[in-house]
C-alpha positions in Angstrom: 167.6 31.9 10.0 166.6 32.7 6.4 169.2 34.9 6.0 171.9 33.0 7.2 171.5 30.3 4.4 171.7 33.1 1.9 174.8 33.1 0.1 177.4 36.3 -0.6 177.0 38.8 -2.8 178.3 37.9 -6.2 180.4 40.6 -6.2 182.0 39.9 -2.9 182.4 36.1 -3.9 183.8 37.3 -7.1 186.4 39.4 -5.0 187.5 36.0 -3.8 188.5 34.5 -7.1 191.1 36.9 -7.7 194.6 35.7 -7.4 197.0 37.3 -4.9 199.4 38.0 -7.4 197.0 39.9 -9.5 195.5 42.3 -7.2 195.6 45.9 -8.5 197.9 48.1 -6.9 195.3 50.9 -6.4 192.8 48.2 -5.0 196.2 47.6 -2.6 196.7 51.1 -1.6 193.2 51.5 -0.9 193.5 48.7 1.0 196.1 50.0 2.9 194.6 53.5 4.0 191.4 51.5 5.0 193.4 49.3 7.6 193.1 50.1 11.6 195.9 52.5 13.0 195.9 50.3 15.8 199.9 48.2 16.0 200.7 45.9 19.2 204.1 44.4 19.5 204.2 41.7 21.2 200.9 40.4 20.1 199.4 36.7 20.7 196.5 36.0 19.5 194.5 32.4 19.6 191.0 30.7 18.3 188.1 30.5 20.8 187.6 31.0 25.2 189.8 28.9 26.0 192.6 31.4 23.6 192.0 33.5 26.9 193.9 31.5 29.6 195.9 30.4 26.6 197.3 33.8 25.6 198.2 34.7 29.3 200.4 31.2 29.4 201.9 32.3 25.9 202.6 35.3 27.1 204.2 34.7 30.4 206.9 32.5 28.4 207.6 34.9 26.1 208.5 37.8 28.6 210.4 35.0 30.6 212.2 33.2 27.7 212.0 36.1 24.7 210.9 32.9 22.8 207.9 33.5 20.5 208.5 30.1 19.6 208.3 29.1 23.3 205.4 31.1 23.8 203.1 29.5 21.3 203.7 26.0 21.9 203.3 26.5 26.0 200.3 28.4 25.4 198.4 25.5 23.7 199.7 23.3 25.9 197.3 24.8 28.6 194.5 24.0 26.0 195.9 20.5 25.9 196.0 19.6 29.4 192.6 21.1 29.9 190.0 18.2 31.2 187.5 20.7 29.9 188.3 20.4 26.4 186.3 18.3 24.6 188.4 19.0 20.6 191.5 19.3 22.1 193.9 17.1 23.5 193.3 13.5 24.9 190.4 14.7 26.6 188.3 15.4 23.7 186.1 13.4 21.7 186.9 9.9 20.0 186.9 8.6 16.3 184.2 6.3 15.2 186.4 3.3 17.0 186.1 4.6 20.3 189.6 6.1 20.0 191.1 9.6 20.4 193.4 10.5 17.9 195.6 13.9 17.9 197.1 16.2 14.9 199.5 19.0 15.7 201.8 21.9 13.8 203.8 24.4 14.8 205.9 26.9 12.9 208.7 29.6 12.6 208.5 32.6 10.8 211.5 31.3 8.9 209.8 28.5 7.1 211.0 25.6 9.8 208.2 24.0 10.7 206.9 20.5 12.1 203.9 18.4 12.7 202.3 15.1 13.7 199.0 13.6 13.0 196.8 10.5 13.6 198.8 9.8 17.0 197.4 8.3 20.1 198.4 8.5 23.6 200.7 11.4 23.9 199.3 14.5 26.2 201.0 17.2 24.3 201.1 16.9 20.2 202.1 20.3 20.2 205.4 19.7 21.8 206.1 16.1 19.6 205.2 18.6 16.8 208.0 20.6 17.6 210.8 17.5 18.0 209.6 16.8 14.1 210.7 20.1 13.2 214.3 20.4 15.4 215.0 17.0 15.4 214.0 15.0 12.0 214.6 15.8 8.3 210.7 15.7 8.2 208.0 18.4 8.2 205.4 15.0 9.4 205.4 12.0 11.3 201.6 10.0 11.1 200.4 7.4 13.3 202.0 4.6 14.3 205.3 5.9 13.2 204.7 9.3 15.3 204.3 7.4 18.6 207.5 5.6 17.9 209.2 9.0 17.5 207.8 9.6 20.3 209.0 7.1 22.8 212.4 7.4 21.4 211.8 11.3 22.7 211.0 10.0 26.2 207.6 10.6 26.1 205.3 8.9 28.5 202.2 7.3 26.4 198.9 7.7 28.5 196.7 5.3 29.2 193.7 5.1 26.7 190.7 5.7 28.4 188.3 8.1 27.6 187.2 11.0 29.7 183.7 10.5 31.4 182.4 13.1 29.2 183.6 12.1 26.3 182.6 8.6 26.5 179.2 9.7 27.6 178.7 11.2 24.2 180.7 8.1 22.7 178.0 6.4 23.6 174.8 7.9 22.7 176.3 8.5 19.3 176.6 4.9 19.3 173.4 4.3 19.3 172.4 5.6 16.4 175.9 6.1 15.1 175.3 8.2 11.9 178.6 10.1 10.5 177.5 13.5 10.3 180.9 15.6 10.6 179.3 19.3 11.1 181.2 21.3 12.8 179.5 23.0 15.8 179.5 27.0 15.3 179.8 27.5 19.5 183.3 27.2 21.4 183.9 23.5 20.1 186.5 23.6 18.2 190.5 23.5 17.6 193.3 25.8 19.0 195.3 28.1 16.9 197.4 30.4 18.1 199.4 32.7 16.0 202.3 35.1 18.2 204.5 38.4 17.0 207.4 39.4 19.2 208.8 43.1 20.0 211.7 42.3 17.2 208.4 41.1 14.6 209.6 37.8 14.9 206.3 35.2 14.4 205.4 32.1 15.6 202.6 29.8 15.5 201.0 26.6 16.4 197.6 24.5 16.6 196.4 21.6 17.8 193.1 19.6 17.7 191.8 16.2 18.8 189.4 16.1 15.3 186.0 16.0 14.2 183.8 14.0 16.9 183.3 10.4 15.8 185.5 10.7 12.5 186.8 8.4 10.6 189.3 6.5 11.6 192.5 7.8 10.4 190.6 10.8 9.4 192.8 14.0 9.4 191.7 17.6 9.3 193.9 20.9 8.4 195.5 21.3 11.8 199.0 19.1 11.2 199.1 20.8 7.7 201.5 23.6 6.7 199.2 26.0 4.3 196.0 24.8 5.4 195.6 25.1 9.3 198.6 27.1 10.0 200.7 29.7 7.8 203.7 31.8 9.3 206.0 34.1 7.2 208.0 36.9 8.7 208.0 39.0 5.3 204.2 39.1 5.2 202.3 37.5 8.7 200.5 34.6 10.3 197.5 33.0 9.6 195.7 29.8 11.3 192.6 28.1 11.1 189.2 26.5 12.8 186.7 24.6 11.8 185.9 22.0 9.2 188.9 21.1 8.1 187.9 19.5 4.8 187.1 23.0 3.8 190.2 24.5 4.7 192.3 22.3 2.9 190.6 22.8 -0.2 191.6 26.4 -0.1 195.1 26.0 1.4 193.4 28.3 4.0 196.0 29.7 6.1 199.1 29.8 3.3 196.4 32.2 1.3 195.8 34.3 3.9 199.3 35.1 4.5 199.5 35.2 0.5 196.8 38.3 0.2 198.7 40.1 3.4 201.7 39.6 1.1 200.3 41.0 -1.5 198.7 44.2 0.8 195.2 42.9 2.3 195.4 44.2 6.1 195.0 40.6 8.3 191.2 41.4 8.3 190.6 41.5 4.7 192.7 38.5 3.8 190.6 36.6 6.4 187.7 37.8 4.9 189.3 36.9 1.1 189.7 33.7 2.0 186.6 32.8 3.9 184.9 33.9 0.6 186.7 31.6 -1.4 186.1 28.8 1.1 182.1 29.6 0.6 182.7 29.8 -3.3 184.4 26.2 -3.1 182.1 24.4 -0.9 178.5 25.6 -2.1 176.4 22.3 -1.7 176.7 22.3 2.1 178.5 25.7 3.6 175.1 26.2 5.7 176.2 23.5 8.0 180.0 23.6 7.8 181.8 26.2 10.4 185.4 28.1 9.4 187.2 30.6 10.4 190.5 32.4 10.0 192.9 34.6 12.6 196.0 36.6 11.4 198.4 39.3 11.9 201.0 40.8 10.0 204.0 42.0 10.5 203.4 45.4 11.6 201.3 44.0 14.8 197.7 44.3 13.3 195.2 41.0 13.5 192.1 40.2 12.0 189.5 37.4 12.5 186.6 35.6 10.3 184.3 33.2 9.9 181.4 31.7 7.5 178.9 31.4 10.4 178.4 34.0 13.6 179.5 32.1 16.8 183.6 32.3 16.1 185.4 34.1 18.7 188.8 34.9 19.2 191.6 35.8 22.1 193.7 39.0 21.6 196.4 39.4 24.4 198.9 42.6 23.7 200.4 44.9 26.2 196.3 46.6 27.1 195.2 43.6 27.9 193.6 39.9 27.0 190.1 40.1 25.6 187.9 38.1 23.1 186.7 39.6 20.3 183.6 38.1 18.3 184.6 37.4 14.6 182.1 38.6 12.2 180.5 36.4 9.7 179.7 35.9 6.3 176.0 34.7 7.3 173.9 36.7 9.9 171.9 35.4 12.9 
């Protein structure tokens, strides 16, 4: 475990200081030759197991409705609506209150984009997420306010009651009930799903029910454009997982599109920008979790992560398979 608690080279964490705009343009073209000849368009790819049944959702929509937009809000629907989850949806774990609390984005390779945060009772944020951006002058609706939006939509408001599981765990917390927000480095975590169509249109969404026992009123990248979720059509996607504190320090996901922009192959810019995220959050990075996902344009993808244990969905035309991110730190 030693090893894993030893921090980057100081050359690679000085790599991450550089600014996208002032990469070299032989480091670029370097860059370039170095990337994987592998392309897929369509391509969908999503954070973590459940990505898998995810991607297959997304990408059933998007042959039937041509819709990458469609096809990543449907697919972490499935996520959602899973009683399994236990960070996702209203099945997942509660604040410090007892209450669960959902944040949501979605975006358009256009720049359009919507999200809600800090809302209670409504199954699929995802899809409220989406109204923001179609129907409101507003990027973000937050609590209180969201649920209104919400009815006025014709959403039906669940009932607040915790799943079994959930409130099993609720309650041994409770007993003790420290605030330890550490982000487990298994399959516990937030959906992000980033989507590339046949045309290279992209899409992408993300959803989360929070850090266990936060806070109330806490709220973590997911809802916000730049840090949890990044789309561009001139350059790629990018979105993110775990500790969200982290990620929005860094403006995670807008940076990663940034370095792919600027010529890093989806790989490297997740790489980039998990370096910086180390460099930025020293004191405690051995028990903080994060990782990054992307594709570009061109139908390549990438995947990173501070800690071993991140694992990512890749559906394309060959298949749907997950792919274990490397990491920073070693076992």
């Amino acid at each position: 475990m030693t090893s894993r608690r030893t921090f980057l080279k100081s050359s690679i964490l000085s790599s991450s200081l550089l600014l996208p705009g002032v990469v070299k343009k032989g480091a670029n073209l370097l860059s370039r030759q170095k990337q994987s000849e592998k392309t897929y368009k369509p391509l969908i790819v999503s954070t973590w197991n459940h990505g898998l049944e995810a991607n297959e959702k997304a990408w059933e929509v998007l042959h039937q409705t041509g819709s990458i937009l469609d096809a990543v809000e449907e697919g972490v629907k499935v996520t959602e609506a899973d009683p399994a989850s236990r960070t996702v949806g209203l099945y997942g774990f509660p604040d410090r209150e007892g209450i669960v609390t959902l944040d949501a984005s979605i975006m358009k390779g256009n720049g359009d984009c919507g999200s809600v945060c800090f809302v209670r009772q409504v199954k699929h944020p995802i899809t409220l997420a989406r109204r923001v951006m179609e129907k409101t002058p507003h990027v973000m609706l937050a609590g209180e306010g969201a649920r209104q939006f919400a009815i006025a939509e014709g959403f039906p408001l669940e009932e607040e009651v915790l799943h079994p599981e959930s409130e099993k765990d609720y309650k041994e917390w409770l007993k003790e009930a420290e605030y330890r927000p550490v982000i487990n480095i298994e399959n516990h975590d937030t959906i992000g799903m980033v989507g590339l169509d046949a045309y290279g249109n992209l899409a992408g969404s993300c959803t989360t029910s929070g850090l266990a026992f936060k806070m109330h009123g806490r709220v973590g990248d997911s809802p916000i454009i730049g840090a949890g979720l990044y789309v561009d059509n001139e350059a790629g996607a990018a979105t993110a997982t775990g500790m969200g504190e982290t990620i929005i320090k860094i403006c995670g996901s807008f940076l990663v599109v940034e370095l792919m922009r600027n010529g890093r192959s989806p790989q490297e810019a997740c790489e980039e920008a998990i370096a910086r995220l180390i460099d930025k959050n020293r004191d405690n990075i051995e028990n903080m979790q994060a990782g990054f996902i992307a594709i570009n344009k061109d139908g390549e993808y990438g995947g990173y992560a501070v800690h071993p244990g991140f694992n990512y969905a890749v559906k394309h035309e060959g298949g749907n398979e997950l792919e274990d991110a490397k990491s920073s730190f070693k076992e």
